[in-house]
Each structure stands twice: as structure tokens, then as C-alpha cells.
Z-matrix of the N, CA and C atoms (Angstrom, degrees):
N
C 1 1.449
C 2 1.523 1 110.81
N 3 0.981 2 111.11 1 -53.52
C 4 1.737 3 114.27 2 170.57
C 5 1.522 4 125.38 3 -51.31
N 6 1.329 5 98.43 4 -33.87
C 7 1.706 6 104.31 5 170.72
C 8 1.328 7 105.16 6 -87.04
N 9 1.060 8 125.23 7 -9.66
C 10 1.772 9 110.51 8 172.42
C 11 1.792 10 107.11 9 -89.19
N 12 1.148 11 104.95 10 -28.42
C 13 1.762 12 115.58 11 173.82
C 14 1.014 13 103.79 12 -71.75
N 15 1.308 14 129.16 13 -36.46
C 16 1.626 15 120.61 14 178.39
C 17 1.713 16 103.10 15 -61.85
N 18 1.550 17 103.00 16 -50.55
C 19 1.618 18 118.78 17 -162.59
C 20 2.049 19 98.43 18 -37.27
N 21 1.936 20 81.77 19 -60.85
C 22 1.289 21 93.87 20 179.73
C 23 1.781 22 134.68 21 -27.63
N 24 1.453 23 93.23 22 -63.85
C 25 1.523 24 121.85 23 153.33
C 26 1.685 25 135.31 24 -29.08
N 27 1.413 26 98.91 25 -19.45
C 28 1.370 27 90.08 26 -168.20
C 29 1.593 28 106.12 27 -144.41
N 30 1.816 29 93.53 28 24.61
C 31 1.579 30 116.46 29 172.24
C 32 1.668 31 105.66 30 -71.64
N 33 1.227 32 137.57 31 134.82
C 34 1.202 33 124.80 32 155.49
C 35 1.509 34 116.85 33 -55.08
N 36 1.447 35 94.42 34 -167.44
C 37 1.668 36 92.36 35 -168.40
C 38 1.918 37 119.71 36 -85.19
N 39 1.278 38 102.73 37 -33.69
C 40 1.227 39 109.98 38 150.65
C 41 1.630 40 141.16 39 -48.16
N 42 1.149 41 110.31 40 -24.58
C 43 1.462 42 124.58 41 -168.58
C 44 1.918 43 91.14 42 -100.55
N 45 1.280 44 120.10 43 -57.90
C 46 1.544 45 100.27 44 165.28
C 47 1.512 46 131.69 45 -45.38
N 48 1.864 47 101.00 46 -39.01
C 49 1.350 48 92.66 47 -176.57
C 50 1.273 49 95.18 48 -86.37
N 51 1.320 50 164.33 49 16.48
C 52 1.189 51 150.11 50 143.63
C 53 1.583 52 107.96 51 -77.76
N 54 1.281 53 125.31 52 -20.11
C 55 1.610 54 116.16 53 170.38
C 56 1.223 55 109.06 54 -79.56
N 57 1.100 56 97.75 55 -29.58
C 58 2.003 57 101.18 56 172.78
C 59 1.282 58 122.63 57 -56.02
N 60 1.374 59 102.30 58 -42.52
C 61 1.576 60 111.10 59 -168.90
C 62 1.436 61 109.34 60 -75.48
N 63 1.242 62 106.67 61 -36.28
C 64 1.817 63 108.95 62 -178.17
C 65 1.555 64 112.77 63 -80.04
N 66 1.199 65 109.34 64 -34.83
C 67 1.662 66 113.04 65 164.70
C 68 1.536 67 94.32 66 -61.42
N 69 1.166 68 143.25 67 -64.88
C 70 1.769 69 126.47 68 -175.39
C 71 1.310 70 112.09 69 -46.73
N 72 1.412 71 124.95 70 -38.65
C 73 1.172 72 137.92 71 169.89
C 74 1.227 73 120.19 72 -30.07
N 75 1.144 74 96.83 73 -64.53
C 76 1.760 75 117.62 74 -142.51
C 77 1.986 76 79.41 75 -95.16
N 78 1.129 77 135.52 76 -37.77
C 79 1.257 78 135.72 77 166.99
C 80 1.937 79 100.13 78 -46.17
N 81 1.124 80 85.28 79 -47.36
C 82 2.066 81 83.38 80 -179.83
C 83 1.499 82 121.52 81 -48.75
N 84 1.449 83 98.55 82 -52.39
C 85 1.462 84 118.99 83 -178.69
C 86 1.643 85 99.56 84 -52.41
N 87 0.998 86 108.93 85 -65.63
C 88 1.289 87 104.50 86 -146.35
C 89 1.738 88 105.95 87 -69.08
N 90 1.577 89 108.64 88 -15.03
C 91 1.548 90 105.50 89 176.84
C 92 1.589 91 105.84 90 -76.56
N 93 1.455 92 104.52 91 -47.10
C 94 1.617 93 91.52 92 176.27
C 95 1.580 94 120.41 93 -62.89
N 96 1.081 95 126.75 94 -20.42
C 97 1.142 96 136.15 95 177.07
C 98 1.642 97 102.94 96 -56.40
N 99 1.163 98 97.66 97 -71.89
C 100 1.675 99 102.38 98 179.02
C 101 1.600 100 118.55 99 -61.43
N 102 1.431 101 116.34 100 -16.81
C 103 1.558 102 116.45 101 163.93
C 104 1.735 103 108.05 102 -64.87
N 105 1.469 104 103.96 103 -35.13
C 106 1.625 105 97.15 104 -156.20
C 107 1.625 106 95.84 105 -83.11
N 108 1.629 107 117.30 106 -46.73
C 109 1.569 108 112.35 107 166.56
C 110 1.938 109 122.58 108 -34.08
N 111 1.603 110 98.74 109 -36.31
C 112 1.590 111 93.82 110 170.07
C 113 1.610 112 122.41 111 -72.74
N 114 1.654 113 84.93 112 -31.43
C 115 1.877 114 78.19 113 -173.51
C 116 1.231 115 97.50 114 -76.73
N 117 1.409 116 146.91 115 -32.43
C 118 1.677 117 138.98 116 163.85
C 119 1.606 118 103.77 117 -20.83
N 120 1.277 119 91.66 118 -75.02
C 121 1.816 120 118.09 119 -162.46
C 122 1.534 121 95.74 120 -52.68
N 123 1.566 122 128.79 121 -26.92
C 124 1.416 123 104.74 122 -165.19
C 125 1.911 124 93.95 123 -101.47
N 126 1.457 125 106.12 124 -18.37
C 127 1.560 126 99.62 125 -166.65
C 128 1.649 127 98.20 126 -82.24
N 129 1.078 128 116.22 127 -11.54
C 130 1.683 129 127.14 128 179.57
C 131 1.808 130 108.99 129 -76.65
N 132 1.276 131 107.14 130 -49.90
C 133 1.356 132 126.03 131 177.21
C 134 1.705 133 107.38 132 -61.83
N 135 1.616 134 106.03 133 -30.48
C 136 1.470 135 122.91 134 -169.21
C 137 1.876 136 108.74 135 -74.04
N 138 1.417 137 73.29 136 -36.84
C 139 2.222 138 75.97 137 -174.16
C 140 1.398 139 105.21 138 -73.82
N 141 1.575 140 103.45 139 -47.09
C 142 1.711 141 93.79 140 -170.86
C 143 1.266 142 118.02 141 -69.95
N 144 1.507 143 116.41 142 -15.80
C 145 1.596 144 108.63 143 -178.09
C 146 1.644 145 95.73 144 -76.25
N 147 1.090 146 129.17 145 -27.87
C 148 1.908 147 131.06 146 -176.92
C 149 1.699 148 90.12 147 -73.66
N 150 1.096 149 134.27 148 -39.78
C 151 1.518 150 110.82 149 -177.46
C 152 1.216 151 102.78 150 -70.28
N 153 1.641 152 136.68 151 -38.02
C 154 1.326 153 125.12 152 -165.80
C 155 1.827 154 98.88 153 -64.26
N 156 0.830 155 103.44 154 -30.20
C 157 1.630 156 116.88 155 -167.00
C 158 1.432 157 104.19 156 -54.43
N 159 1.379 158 97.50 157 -64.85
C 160 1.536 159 102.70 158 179.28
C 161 1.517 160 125.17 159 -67.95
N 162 1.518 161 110.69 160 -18.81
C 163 1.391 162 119.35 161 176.66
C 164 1.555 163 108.76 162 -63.78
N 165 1.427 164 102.44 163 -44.65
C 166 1.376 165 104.88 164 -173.79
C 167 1.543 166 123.77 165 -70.03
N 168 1.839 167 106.57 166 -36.50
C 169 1.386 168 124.91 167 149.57
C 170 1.772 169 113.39 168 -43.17
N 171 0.645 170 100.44 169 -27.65
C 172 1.944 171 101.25 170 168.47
C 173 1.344 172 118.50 171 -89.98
N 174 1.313 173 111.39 172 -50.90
C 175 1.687 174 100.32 173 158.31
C 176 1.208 175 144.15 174 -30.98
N 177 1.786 176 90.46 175 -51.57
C 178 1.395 177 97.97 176 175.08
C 179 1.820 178 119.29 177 -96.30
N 180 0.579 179 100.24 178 36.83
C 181 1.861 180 121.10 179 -173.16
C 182 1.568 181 78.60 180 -111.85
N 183 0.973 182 121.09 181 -92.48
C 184 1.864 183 146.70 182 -160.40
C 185 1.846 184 92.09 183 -32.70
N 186 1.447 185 113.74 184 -63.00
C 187 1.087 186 121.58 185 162.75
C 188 1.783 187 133.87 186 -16.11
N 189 1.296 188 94.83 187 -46.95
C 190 1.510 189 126.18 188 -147.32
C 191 1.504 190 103.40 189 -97.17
């Protein structure tokens, strides 16, 4: 750990702000990442509630 703090240390100034930028980066990714896993989870949640829909729309057809 100390030799990577040193490493750190004796980066010019460019090379931090380029670790910076890819650490913001890679912070990006991973939020959109987890936005698009929700919209999965909600468009997944979205179909099966439309099959119950229509199941029940058949019931009551059959009914009728």
C-alpha cells in the first residue's frame, strides 16, 4: 500500500488528472449500467403484468 501511495505521489499532474477522469468514467458506466438493469427489471415486470391482463381478458370473453 505504501508503494502504491508513493507511485501515486510522484505521478505528474496530468497522469492524476487522467486517473481522475477514468475513475469518473468508469463511475458513469456503472450508473448507467444499473439504470438499464432497472429498465430490464421494469420492462420484464411490464410484459407479464400484460399477459395477466390478457389472461383475464379471456376469461371474461369465455364468460360472456
Amino acid at each position: 500500500m505504501l508503494q502504491q501511495n508513493k507511485k501515486y505521489k510522484d505521478e505528474s499532474e496530468n497522469e492524476k488528472q487522467y486517473r481522475a477522469l477514468i475513475s469518473e468514467y468508469n463511475k458513469e458506466i456503472k450508473w448507467h449500467c444499473k439504470e438499464i438493469r432497472m429498465c430490464d427489471n421494469l420492462k420484464e415486470r411490464s410484459l407479464k403484468s400484460l399477459e395477466r391482463v390478457k389472461q383475464n381478458l379471456q376469461k371474461v370473453k369465455e364468460k360472456i
